[in-house]
C-alpha positions in Angstrom: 173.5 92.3 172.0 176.7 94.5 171.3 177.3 97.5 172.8 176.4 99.5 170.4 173.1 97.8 169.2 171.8 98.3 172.8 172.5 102.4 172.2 171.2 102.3 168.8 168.2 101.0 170.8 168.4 103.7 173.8 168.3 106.6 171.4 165.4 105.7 169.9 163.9 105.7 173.8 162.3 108.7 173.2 160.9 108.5 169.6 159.1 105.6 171.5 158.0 107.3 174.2 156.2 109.6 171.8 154.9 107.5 169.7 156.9 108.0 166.8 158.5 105.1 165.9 156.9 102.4 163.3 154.9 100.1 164.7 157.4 97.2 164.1 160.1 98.7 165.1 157.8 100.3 168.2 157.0 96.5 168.6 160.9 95.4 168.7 161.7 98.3 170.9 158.9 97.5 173.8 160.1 93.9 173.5 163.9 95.1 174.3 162.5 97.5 177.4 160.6 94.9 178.9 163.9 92.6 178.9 166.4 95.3 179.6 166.4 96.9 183.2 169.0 99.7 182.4 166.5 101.0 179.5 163.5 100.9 182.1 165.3 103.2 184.3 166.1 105.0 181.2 162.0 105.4 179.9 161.5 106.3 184.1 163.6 109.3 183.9 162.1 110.4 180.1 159.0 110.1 181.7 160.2 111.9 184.7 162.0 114.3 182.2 158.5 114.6 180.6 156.3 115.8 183.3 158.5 118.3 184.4 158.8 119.7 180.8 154.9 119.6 180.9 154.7 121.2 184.5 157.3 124.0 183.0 155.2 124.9 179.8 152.1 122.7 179.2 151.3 124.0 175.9 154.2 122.4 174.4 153.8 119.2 172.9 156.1 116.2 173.6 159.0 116.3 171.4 161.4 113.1 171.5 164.5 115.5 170.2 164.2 118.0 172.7 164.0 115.6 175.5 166.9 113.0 174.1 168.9 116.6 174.1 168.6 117.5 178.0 168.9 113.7 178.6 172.8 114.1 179.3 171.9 117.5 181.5 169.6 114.9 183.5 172.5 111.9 183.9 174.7 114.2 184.9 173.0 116.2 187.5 172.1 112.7 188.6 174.7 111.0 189.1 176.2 114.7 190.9 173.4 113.9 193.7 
C-alpha cells in the first residue's frame, strides 16, 4: 500500500469510528485496521480522544470532524511527553 493510500485510509479513522462510513467501505476499512498496527494505535487514541470529549461535555454527540481536527493537538502533545 503507498503512502498515501494508507492516509487516505487514516483520515477516514474517524468517520469509522462513528459509524459514518458505507458499509463497504466501513467493511474495507475494518479489514485495513485489523492488519495495520499503526492505525490501531491511531482508533486507541480517537477512542481515547472520545471519552474525554464525552467526559468534557456529554450532551454532545460524536462528531468524526471535530475529533480528526484536535487529532494533530493530540500527536503533538504526545509525542512532547
Amino acid at each position: 500500500m503507498t503512502r498515501y493510500a494508507h492516509r487516505r485510509l487514516q483520515t477516514l479513522l474517524p468517520a469509522w469510528l462513528a459509524g459514518q462510513l458505507p458499509p463497504r467501505q466501513a467493511a474495507r476499512l475494518a479489514a485495513h485496521v485489523r492488519a495495520c498496527l499503526t492505525c490501531r494505535q491511531e482508533v486507541t487514541l480517537l477512542d481515547q480522544l472520545g471519552a474525554l470529549l464525552h467526559a468534557h461535555d456529554p450532551a454532545q454527540p460524536f462528531d468524526a470532524a471535530r475529533t480528526e481536527a484536535l487529532l494533530p493537538a493530540l500527536h503533538a502533545a504526545l509525542e512532547a511527553g
